[in-house]
N, C-alpha and C positions, 0 to 999 in steps of 0.2 A: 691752537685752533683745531676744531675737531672737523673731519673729513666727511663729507655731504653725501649721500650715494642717492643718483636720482631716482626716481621713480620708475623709468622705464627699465633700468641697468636690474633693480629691483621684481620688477615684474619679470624677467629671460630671466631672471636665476630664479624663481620660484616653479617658473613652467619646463624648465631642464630639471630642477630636483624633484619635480612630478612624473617626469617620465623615466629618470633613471629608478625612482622608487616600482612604478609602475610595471618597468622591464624588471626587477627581482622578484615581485610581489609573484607567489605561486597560486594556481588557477586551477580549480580542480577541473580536469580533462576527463570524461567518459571514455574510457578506454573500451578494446572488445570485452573485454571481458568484465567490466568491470558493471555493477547495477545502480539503479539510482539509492537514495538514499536511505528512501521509504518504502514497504511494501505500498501497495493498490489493493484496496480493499473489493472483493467484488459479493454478489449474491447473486443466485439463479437457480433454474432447473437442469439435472443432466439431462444430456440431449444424445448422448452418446460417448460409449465408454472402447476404450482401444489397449486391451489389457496386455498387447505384446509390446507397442510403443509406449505404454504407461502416462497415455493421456486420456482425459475426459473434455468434452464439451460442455458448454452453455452456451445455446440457441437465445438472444437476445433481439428487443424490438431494430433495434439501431444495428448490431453486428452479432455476429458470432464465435466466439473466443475459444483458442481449444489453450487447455492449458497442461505442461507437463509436469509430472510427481516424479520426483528425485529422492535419491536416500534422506535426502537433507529435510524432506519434507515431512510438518509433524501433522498425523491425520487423527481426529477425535469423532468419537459418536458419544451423544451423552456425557457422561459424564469420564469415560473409560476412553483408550487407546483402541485407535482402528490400525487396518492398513488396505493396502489399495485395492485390492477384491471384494473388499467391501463397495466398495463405488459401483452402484447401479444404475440404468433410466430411469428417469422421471424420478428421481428422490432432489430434494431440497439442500445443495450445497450452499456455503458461505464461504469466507476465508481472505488470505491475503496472498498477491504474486508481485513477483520480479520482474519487469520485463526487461530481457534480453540488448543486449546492442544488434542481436539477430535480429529483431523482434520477436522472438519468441517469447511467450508469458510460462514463466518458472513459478509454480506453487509454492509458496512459503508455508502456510499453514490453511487445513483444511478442516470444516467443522459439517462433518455429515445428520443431515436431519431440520428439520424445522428451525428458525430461530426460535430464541425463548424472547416473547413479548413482557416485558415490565408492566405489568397492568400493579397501576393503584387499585387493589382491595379496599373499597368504601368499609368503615366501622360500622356497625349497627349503631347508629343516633338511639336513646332512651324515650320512651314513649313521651309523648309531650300529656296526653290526656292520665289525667291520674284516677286510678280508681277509688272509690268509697271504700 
């Protein structure tokens, strides 16, 4: 005769083996030091530049984010290598940052100057009217 286990006996052992998995299962913790996953991509205008602390602003509708430049940080203009004296007012930054567990915003990558807009180039259509 084969041994019956009910339903309820069933049920406590699947909700115990739920939480002992649960207590091993590892959880990634944001530590101080640690960043999130992804950069945060931003765009704007400088609003001001602080070249001993080696941060720049952008003056934003919503907030105002000052962001810090590290060795770590790669800065481009065009098509070529910047570095951070290059960063002026009022010029067109883009790029991606870290924030902090300070909250401080850490520059990832920075792209000095305008973006480049993808415009579709319309083809010249061939005349429809033909000549004699």
């Amino acid at each position: 005769m084969k041994p019956r286990i009910s339903p309820s006996a069933l049920l406590v052992s699947s909700v115990l083996l739920s939480l002992v998995l649960v207590g091993q299962t590892p959880t990634p913790l944001n530590s101080a030091g640690k960043q999130s996953n992804r950069p945060i991509p931003f765009h704007g205008m400088v609003s001001a530049v602080d070249q001993k602390n080696k941060t720049f602003t952008i003056s934003g509708k919503e907030a105002t984010r000052v962001f810090k430049v590290t060795d770590k940080t790669v800065i481009t203009k065009g098509a070529g290598n910047a570095k951070f004296s290059d960063i002026v007012d009022n010029e067109e930054v883009s790029g991606a940052y870290w924030k902090d567990a300070d909250g401080s915003l850490e520059a990832k990558m920075i792209k000095l100057g305008p973006t480049e807009k993808k415009s579709a180039t319309p083809t010249p259509k061939p005349s429809a009217t033909a000549k004699p």
